[in-house]
Every structure is written in structure tokens, then in C-alpha cells.
N, C-alpha and C positions, 0 to 999 in steps of 0.2 A: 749542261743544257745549252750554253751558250754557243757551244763550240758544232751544235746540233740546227742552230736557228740565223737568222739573219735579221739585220735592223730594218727596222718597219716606222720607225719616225716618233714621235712623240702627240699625246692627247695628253693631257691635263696637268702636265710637266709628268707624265707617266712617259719611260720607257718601253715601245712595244718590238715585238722579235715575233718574227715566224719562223715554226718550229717547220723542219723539213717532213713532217707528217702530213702536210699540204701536200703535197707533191705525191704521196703516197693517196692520198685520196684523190686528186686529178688521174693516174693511173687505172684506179679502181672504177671513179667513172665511165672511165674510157672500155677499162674489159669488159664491164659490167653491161653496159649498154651495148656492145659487139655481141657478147653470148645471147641478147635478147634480141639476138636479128635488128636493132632497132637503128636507123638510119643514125651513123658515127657523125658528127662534127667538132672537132677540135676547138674552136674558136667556142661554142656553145658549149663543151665541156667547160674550156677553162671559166665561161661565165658564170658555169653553175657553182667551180669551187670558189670563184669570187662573191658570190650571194652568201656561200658559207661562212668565209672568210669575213665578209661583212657586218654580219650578224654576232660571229664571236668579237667583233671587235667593239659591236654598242653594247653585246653579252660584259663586257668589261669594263667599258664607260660607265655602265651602271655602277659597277663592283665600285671604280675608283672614286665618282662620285658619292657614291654610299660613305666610302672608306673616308673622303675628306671630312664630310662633314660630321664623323664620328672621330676625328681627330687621327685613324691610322689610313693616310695614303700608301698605296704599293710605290716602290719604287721604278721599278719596273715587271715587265709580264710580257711573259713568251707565250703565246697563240697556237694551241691544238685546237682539231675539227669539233672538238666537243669542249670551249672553254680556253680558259688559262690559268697557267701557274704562277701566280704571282712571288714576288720579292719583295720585302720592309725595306725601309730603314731605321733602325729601332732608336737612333736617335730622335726622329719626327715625330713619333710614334705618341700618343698620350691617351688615358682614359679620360673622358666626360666626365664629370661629375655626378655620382648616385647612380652610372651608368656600371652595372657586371660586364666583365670583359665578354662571358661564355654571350649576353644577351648582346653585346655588341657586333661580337660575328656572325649572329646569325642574322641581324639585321643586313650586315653589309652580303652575307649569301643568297639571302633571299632576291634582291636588289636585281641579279642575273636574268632570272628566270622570268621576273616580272616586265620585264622591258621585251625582251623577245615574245611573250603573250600580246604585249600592247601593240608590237611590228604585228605581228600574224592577227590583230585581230582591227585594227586599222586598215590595212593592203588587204584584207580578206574583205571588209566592209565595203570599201571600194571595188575591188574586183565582183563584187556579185549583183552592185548597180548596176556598173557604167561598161563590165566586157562581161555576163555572163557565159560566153563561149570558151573561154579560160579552163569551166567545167571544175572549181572548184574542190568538187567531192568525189573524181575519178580516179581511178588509179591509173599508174602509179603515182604517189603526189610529190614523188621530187624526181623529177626527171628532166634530161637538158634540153629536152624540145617542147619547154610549156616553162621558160622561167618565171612568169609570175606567179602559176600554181606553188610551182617552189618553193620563191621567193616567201609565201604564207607556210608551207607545211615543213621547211627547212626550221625555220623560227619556233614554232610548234612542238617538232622533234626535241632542239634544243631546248628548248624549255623543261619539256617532259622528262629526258633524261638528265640535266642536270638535277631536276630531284628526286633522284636515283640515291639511297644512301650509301654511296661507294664514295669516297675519296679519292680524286680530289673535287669531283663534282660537287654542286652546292649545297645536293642533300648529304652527301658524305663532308661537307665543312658543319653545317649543321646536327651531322651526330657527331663529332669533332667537337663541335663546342659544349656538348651534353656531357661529352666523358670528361671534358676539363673540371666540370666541376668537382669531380670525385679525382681527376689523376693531375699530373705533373704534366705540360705542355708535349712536350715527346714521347711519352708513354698511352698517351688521347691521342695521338697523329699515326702511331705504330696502329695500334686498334684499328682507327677508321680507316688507314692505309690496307691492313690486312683484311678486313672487310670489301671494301675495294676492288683488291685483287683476286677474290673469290669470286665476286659479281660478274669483274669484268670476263672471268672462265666460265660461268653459265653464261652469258651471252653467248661468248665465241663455240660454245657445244648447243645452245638453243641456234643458231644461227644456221647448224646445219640441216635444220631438220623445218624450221619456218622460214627465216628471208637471208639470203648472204649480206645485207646493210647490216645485220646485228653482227657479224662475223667480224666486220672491220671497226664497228662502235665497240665490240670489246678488246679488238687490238689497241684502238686509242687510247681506250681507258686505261688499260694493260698497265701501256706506256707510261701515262701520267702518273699512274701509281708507283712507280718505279722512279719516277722523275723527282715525286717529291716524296719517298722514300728517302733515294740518297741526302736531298736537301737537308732532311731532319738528322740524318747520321750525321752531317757534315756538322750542324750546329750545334750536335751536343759532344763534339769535340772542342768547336769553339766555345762551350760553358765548361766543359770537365778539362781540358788541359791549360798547364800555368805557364807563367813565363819560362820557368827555373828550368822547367820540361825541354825546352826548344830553346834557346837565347844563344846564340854567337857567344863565346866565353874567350874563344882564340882569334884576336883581332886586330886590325891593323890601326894605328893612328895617328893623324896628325897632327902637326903643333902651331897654332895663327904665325908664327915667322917661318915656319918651312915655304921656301918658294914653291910656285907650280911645276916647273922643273921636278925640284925633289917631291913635288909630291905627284905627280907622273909617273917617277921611277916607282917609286913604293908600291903606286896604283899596277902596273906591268906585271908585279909578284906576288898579286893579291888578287882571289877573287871576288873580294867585295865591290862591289856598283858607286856605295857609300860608307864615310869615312867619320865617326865623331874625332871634334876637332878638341883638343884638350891643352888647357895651358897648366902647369902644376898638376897639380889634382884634381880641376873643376874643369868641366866640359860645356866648353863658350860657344858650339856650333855644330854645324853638320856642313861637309861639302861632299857630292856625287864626281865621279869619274867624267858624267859627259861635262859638268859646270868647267873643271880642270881645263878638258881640253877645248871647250867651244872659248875660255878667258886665254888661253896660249894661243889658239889660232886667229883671236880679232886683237889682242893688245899685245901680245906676246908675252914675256914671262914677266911675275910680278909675286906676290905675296896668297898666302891662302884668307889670309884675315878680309882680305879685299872681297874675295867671292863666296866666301862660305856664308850660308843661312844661319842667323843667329835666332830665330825663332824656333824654338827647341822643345816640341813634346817628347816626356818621359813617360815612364813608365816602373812600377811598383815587380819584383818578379813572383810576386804571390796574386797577380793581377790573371786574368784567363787572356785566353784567343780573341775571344767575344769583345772584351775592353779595349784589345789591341786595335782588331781591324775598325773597329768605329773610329778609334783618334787618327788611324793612316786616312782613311776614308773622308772624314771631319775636315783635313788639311791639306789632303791630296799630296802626302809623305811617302816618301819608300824607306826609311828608317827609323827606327825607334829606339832611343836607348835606354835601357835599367839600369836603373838606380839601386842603391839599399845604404840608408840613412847618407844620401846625395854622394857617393863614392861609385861611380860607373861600373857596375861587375859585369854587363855584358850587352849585346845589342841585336835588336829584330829586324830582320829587314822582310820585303816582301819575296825577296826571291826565296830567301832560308825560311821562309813559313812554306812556302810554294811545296820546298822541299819535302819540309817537314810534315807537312800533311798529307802528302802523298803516302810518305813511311809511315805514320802514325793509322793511318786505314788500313795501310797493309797488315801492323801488327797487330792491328785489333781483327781483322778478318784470319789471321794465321790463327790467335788466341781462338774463336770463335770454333774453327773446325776443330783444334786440340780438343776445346771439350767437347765438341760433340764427339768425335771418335772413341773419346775417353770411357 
């Protein structure tokens, strides 16, 4: 998703990204209003995807303020035309008191929809004072040569279709949170997902035959459903795979009296990033390749005990994915080493998850076709 989106700045210590599905909807304005003879402006396009754009973004300020003061803020949230998908940090994360999880996300869903009603019914209050030539109730009501009509029936739209019960909209968080009460977190998000992605196909087949806007509102959705699809595959590799599964076993190390020099050399015929530092049998540190050589290049050669990190998260190898990345994340580590009864049998780092997870998708989507061909 990330590698799909761009940084867009931070609200609330919330990370926000635009998803490049913006871009695809400034396009779509553009054809869309050419096929209707309707006089082109570029600048007035880009305004109108910026009303849109605008609107998902208080669409989410809602969310995250809901979220804080239910004790789960997003992390951050990548920005499509219809919404966003948001990210935890399960560290932050806490139930209320007396508060059900499933009643807590539908508060924070609801939270969307009800702020984009209050823009469109505020701007629409005003607009039918102070400019009734605006013309309010004409068609069509989002178009780029009347952006304050817009500006109200943009907000509206949104509103309406996010309680849509598809997923990852807010009515599809909200049958989301219905099915949790009877299933397992990923097994309610597969549901609502797949539900979702049926909606978003009768859109895209109802679209051809009533308005080409529902054609692209189920491409978006499409999308999202897809988008947080993967997310949930992703995280129930990080709850179902253990260390033992994935852990560096063959690895290289150092000793607090190896100089930088020799531990240079070592670094050259290794591809580890990072190195636990081990005196005897007990592991006093961690030093990275760049620490080596930015301490060679400003004091020249000297000892590893001098620049290695002695604050040292471990790790258990009956421990998951899920345990791991929180403590890299927690410290902002790229190494992790495992223990078993404090004797180091092996070590995680983030490149070798990087890997490993790549492969790990792979073979579970190979398994996946064997049986169905089976």
C-alpha cells in the first residue's frame, strides 16, 4: 500500500498518505466532463478532486478522533476517494472499561459518516441563504463548474456510501464488528472483505446501465477491498508463524575485543546488516555494519565494545511475527536475537523477515492452488 501512496503530513499524530487512486479520479473527471461537451478546466478539475480529497481527510479525523478517545488510535491511513484504510499500533491500542471491542468499532465507524453529513448539511445551510443561485438541487451535483454545489453533495455521496455494507467502508466495518462477535478477528474481516467485493461488482455492472460515477465508486471500492484483504493475510502470518520458522541459525559474530578492522573484515563476507556481540556464551550487544564503519571513518580503528549497543531486546523462538515486529517497532531495532533458556540459537533481523515473508506468501498461495486443483 505504501509503495502505492505518498506522505501527506500528519493530523492528530496520525500518519496520512495519498493513495495514487486520486489521480485516477482527477482523470476520470477530466474524461468524464469532456464526453459531456461540458466546458474542460484543469485547474477546476484539480479543485474538485481537492473537495474530495478534503472531505476524506475530516472523513478520517473523525475516525481518528473517535479512535482516541476509545483508547485505539490508527497509526497511520492511506486516503482513497471513498475513505481510508487505516493502520494500528497494537501496542497503543486498549479496551475501555465495560466497553465490547465489536461496540467499540462501530462507534469509531460511525464517527465518518457523521461529520461529512454535518459538512453537507452546514455549506448546504449556508449556500441556500446567502447564494441561492448555486441552485442547490440541480443536476448534476458534483461537477467542476459549481464547486460549492459539490463541495455539499460530494460530502453527502460520501456519507451515503460509506454505509454501504461492503468493506472496507463503514458500514462494511460495522458488519465487521457484528461477525466478530461470533468469529475470530480475520475470519470477520475475510466475510466482510468478501461481501465487499461483490458490492463493489454490482456497482461496477449497475454503473453501466445508470451513471458512469458508480462504475469508478466500484473500482475504488474494488481496490480497497483488495488492499485490506492482503493487510489481513499479511497479519495472520504475523499471529500463525514462530520464530523457530524463520530465525537466522547460520550467523556471523562478534567478540567486544575484535577491533573494527576485524570486524570490517568479517562484515565484507557476511551478509548480515547486524551482528550480536557475544563474550563467552552470553550476548553483551548488538553492532550494525554502518555503526563499524561511520566509528572507522570519524575516529579510525578502535574496539567493537566502544560502539556496539548494549540495550538488547530478545526474543523467546516459540514467540510469533506479531511479537517480533512490535519490539523492532517499540525501539526502532533491526535485530533481534533468540534466546532458549538465555543460550543464543539464533537471530531476526528485518531484512531476513523482509525475506522471509515474501517466501512465506508464496508458499501459502502455491499450497492454496495445490488444493484447489486437487
Amino acid at each position: 500500500m505504501r509503495n502505492w501512496s505518498i506522505p501527506a503530513g500528519r493530523i492528530l499524530g496520525v500518519d496520512l498518505r495519498i493513495h495514487f487512486t486520486f489521480v485516477g479520479l482527477l482523470a476520470f473527471i477530466w474524461m468524464t466532463e469532456a464526453s459531456n461537451h461540458a466546458s474542460i478546466s484543469p485547474a477546476r478539475g484539480i479543485a474538485l478532486t481537492g473537495i474530495v480529497l478534503a472531505s476524506v481527510i475530516l472523513h478520517e479525523v473523525a475516525h481518528a478522533l473517535a479512535g482516541l478517545f476509545a483508547g485505539s488510535p490508527p497509526k497511520s491511513v492511506i486516503l482513497l476517494p471513498l475513505g481510508g484504510i487505516s493502520q494500528f499500533d497494537e501496542n497503543q491500542q486498549t479496551t475501555p472499561a465495560g466497553a465490547a471491542l465489536w461496540q467499540r468499532e462501530i462507534r469509531i465507524a460511525i464517527a465518518g459518516p457523521l461529520i461529512n453529513f454535518l459538512i453537507a448539511f452546514v455549506v448546504g445551510s449556508i449556500l441556500l441563504a446567502v447564494a441561492p443561485e448555486v441552485q442547490l438541487w440541480a443536476k448534476p451535483y458534483v461537477i467542476s463548474s459549481n464547486l460549492p454545489r459539490s463541495l455539499v453533495w460530494v460530502n453527502i455521496w460520501l456519507g451515503l456510501f460509506n454505509l454501504l455494507p461492503a468493506y472496507p467502508l463503514d458500514g462494511g466495518r460495522v458488519l465487521r464488528a457484528i461477525f466478530s462477535r461470533k468469529l475470530d478477528s480475520i475470519h470477520a474481516t475475510r466475510r466482510a472483505v468478501s461481501i465487499g467485493q461483490t458490492i463493489a461488482t454490482l456497482l461496477m455492472v449497475l454503473g453501466m446501465f445508470v451513471n458512469v460515477w458508480l462504475i469508478m465508486i466500484g473500482i475504488f471500492l474494488f481496490i480497497a477491498a483488495q488492499l485490506e484483504e492482503r493487510t489481513i493475510v499479511f497479519q495472520s502470518v504475523l499471529d500463525t508463524v514462530h520464530l523457530e520458522d524463520i530465525m537466522l541459525t547460520d550467523f556471523a559474530t562478534l567478540s567486544p575485543a575484535d577491533t573494527l578492522e576485524d570486524a570490517l573484515e568479517k562484515a565484507v563476507h557476511s551478509l548480515q546488516d547486524d551482528f550480536p556481540v557475544i563474550r563467552g556464551s552470553d550476548m553483551v550487544g548488538v553492532v550494525s555494519r554502518q555503526k563499524i564503519l561511520q566509528a572507522l571513518r570519524a575516529e579510525g580503528n578502535g574496539y567493537v565494545q566502544a560502539e556496539m549497543n548494549r540495550i538488547v531486546e530478545v526474543a523467546q523462538k516459540s514467540e510469533s511475527l506479531a511479537s517480533v515486529f512490535r519490539k523492532l517497532n517499540a525501539r526502532n531495532l533491526s535485530i533481534i536475537p533468540v534466546v532458549e533458556e538465555q543460550r543464543l540459537v539464533g537471530i531476526v533481523t528485518l531484512q531476513n523477515l523482509m525475506h522471509s515473508m515474501a517466501l512465506l506468501a508464496e508458499s501459502r498461495k502455491l499450497r492454496k492452488a495445490a488444493a484447489l486443483n486437487s
